[in-house]
N, C-alpha and C positions, 0 to 999 in steps of 0.2 A: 529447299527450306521454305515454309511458309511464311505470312505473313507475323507481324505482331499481334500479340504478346510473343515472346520467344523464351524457352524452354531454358535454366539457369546452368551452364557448361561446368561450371565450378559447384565443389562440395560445400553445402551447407551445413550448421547445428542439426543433428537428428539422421544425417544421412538420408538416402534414397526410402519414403511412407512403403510398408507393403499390411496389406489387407489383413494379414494372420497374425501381425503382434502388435501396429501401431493402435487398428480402430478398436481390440476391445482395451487396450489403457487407455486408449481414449476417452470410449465409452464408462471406464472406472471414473476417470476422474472428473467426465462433463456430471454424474452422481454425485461424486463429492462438492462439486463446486453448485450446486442446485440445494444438496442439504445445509451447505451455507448459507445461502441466500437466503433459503425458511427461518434458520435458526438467528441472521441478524434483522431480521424482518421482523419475525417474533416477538425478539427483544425492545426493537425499535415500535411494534403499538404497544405494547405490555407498558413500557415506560411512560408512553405517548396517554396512556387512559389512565397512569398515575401523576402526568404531570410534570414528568423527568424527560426534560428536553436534550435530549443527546442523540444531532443528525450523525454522527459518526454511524451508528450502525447501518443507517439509508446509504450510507456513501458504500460499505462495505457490501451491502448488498446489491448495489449498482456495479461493483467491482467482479463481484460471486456473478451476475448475470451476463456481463463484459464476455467472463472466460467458458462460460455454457455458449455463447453464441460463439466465442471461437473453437471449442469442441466440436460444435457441431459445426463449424465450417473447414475443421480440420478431417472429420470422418468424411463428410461430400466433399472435398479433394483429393481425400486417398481413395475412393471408390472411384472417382472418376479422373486416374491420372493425368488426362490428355487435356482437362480443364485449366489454363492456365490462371483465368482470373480467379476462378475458386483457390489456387493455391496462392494466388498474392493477396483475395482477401484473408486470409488464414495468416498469413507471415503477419501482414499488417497487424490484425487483432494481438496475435501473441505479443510482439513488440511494445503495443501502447495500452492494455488493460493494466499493469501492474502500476502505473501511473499514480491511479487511485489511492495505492495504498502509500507511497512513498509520499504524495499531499497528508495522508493522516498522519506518518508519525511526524513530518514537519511542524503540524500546528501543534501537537501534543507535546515536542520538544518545546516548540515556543512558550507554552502553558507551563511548564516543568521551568523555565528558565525564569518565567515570572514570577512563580512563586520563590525561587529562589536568591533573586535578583528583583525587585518589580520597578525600580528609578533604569533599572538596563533592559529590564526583558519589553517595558510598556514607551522606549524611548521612542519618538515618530522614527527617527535614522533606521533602530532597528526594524518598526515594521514595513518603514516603505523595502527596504531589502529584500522580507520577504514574501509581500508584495512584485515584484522585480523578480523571484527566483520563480514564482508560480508563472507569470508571464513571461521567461525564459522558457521554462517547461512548455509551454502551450505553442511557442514559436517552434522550440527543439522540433515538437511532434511532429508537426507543419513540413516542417523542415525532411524531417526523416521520412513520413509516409509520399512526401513527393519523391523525394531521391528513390526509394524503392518500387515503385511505380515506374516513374521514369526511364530504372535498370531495364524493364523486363519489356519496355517499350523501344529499344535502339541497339543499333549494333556498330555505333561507332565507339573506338577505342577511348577517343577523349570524354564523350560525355560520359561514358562508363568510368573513367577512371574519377570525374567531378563527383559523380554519383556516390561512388565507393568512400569518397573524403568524407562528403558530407554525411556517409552513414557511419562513419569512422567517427566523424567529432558527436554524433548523435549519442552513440554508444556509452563514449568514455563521458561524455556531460551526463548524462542520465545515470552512469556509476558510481560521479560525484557526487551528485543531486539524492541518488538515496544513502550514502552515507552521511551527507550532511548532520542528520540529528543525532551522533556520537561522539564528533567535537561540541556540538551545542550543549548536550551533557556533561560531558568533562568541564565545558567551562562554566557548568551551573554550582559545580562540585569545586574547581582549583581556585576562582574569585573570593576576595574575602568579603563576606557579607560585611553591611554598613549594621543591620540589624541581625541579633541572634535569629531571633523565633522565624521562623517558615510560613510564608502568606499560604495556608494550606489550602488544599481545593479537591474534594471528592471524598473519598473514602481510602482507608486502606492506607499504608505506610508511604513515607515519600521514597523510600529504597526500593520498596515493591512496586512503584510504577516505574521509577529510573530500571529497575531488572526488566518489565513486563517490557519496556519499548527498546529496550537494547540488545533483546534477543529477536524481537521481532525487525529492527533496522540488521542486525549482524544477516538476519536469514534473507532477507530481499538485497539487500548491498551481496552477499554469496552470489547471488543469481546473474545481478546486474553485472558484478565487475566480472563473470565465468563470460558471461556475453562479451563484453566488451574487449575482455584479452585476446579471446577467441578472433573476433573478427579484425585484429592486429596483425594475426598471425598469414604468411602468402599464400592467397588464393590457391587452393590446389584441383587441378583437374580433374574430373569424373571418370577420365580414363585409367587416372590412379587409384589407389588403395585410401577408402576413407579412412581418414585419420583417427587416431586412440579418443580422440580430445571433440569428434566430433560424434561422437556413439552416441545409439538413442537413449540411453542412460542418463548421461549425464545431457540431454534437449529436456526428458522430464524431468530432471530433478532437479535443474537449474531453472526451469521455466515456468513448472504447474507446483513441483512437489515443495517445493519452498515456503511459497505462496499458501497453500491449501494448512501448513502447519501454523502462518502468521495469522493465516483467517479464521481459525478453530481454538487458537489460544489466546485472540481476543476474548473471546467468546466466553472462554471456559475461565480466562481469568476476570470477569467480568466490567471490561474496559470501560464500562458503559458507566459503570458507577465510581473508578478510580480515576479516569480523565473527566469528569464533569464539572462542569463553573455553572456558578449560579447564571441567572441571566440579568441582562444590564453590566455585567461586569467588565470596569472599562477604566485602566488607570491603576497606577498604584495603592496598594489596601482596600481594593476591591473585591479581591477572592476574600479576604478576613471582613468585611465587613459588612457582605450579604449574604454569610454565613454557609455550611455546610449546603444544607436543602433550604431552599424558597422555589418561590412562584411568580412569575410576573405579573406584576398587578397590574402594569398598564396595557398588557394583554387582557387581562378579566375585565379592564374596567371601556376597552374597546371591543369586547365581545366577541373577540378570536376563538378564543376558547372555555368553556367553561372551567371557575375555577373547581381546582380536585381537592374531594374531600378528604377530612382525616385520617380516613382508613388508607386512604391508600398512599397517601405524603409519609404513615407509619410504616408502610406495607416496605417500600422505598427504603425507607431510611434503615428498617429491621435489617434489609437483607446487606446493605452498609454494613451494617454494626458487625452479622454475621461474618464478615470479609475482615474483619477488625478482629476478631475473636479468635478468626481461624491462624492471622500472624503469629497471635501473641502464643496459639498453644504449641503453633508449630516451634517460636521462639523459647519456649518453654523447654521443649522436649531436646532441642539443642544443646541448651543450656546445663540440663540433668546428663547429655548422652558425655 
């Protein structure tokens, strides 16, 4: 046996890479995850030369760019199986890119809570929390991508077994961690408002963004907890028969195919304009009292950016309205069915 890194004894998610079926789904889905990135990138100057400050899509395309680097660190590991560190860069990446998305729909649950609560949603207690849950997150990662490193570097039984805990508790906190924003939901819905009306904020219905971010947390928490049960489950040897529960089926569709459906129906449902708050909004009757679309004047008036003109604050607000037009017929045709 040679030195370290050392080769992993036990079955993995995805089973043993082979050249003729994992790198061209690979190669499908580092495409898919590339036309992501154009299309929230896109979005994000389009808005950015109208004035419509909404970094979510920059995030989403640092997310879309995350999982092209790990594509392509997945196909140069499987071309070159004898590379160990190309396959622990690769584990690593798959692991911590989807990160990204599970930060968005947290702030967006918290947005969704404000307006429907704003004395609970804009409490300090609530945000220093979560505050505290992002810097959980960041330690977790810390946490996880050392333990897994560390596996592939020893071969004694204890520290392999310390290793295994700590990627054990990684797992199952990061499963929690993306369900979080569907109790935050529930309890934006089961609390009794002190006020009727709805501190509204963006476009489009408040049911249709509570839908838009509940199927997108239901499809990433699938991914996360299929991870996390999985890795619950006893180490089984190479010598044996991989497991039902670890086929390359269920490695992509728990890992990219999930993902690649939450990244594209942001997109198509136009998150960019139903999750948006004005800017300065800060405190309760804030989202209602600088109104659907503004601009920041103390940006314009510090010369960040220039302020944008009419046409395009209209251009903006039109394709709002269009997202408003399209509930009510779909609500319409319901109604008649």
């Amino acid at each position: 046996m040679g030195g370290p890194p050392y080769a992993p004894k036990t079955w993995a998610l995805g089973g043993r890479p082979s050249k003729a079926v994992d790198i061209p789904i690979t190669a499908v889905l580092l495409l898919l995850f590339i036309v992501g990135a154009v299309t929230h990138m896109t979005i994000l100057q389009l808005n950015r030369k109208r004035g419509h400050k909404f970094l979510f899509n920059g995030v989403i395309f640092g997310f879309c760019m995350a999982r092209t680097t790990t594509c392509v660190l997945r196909i140069a590991s499987i071309s070159r199986p004898n590379n160990i560190r190309l396959a622990i860069a690769a584990q690593i990446f798959v692991a911590a890119g989807v990160i990204l998305l599970w930060i968005v729909n947290l702030l967006w649950s918290q947005r969704i809570l404000r307006s429907t609560h704003p004395q609970l949603g804009w409490h300090m207690g609530l945000s220093l929390a979560f505050k505290f849950l992002y810097v959980l997150i960041a330690l977790t990662l810390i946490i996880v991508i050392t333990a897994t490193v560390q596996s592939f570097y020893t071969l004694r039984p204890d520290i392999r077994s310390i290793d295994r805990s700590l990627q054990l508790y990684g797992s199952t906190c990061f499963a929690i961690i993306s369900f979080l924003p569907i109790p935050i939901l529930i309890l934006s819905f089961a609390l009794p408002r002190k006020q009727q009306r709805l501190e509204k904020f963006g476009y489009g219905s408040h049911r249709t963004k509570c839908a838009v971010l509940f199927v997108g947390t239901i499809l990433l928490c699938l991914g996360a907890a299929f991870r996390a049960g999985t890795s619950w489950k006893t180490p089984v040897p190479q010598t044996q028969p991989l497991p039902s529960y670890f086929h390359k089926a269920c490695f992509y569709i728990f890992n990219f195919v999930v993902e690649i459906m939450v990244v594209y129906m942001y997109a198509a449902m136009r998150a960019d304009l139903r999750f948006w708050v004005p800017n300065g909004a800060k405190g309760p009757g804030s989202y209602a009292t600088l109104g659907a679309i503004t601009t920041s004047a103390r940006e314009t008036e510090m010369g960040i950016r220039q302020e944008p003109s009419s046409d395009s604050i209209t251009v903006c607000a039109q394709e709002g309205q269009d997202l408003v037009n399209r509930e009510k017929g779909d609500n319409g045709k319901k109604e008649r069915k």
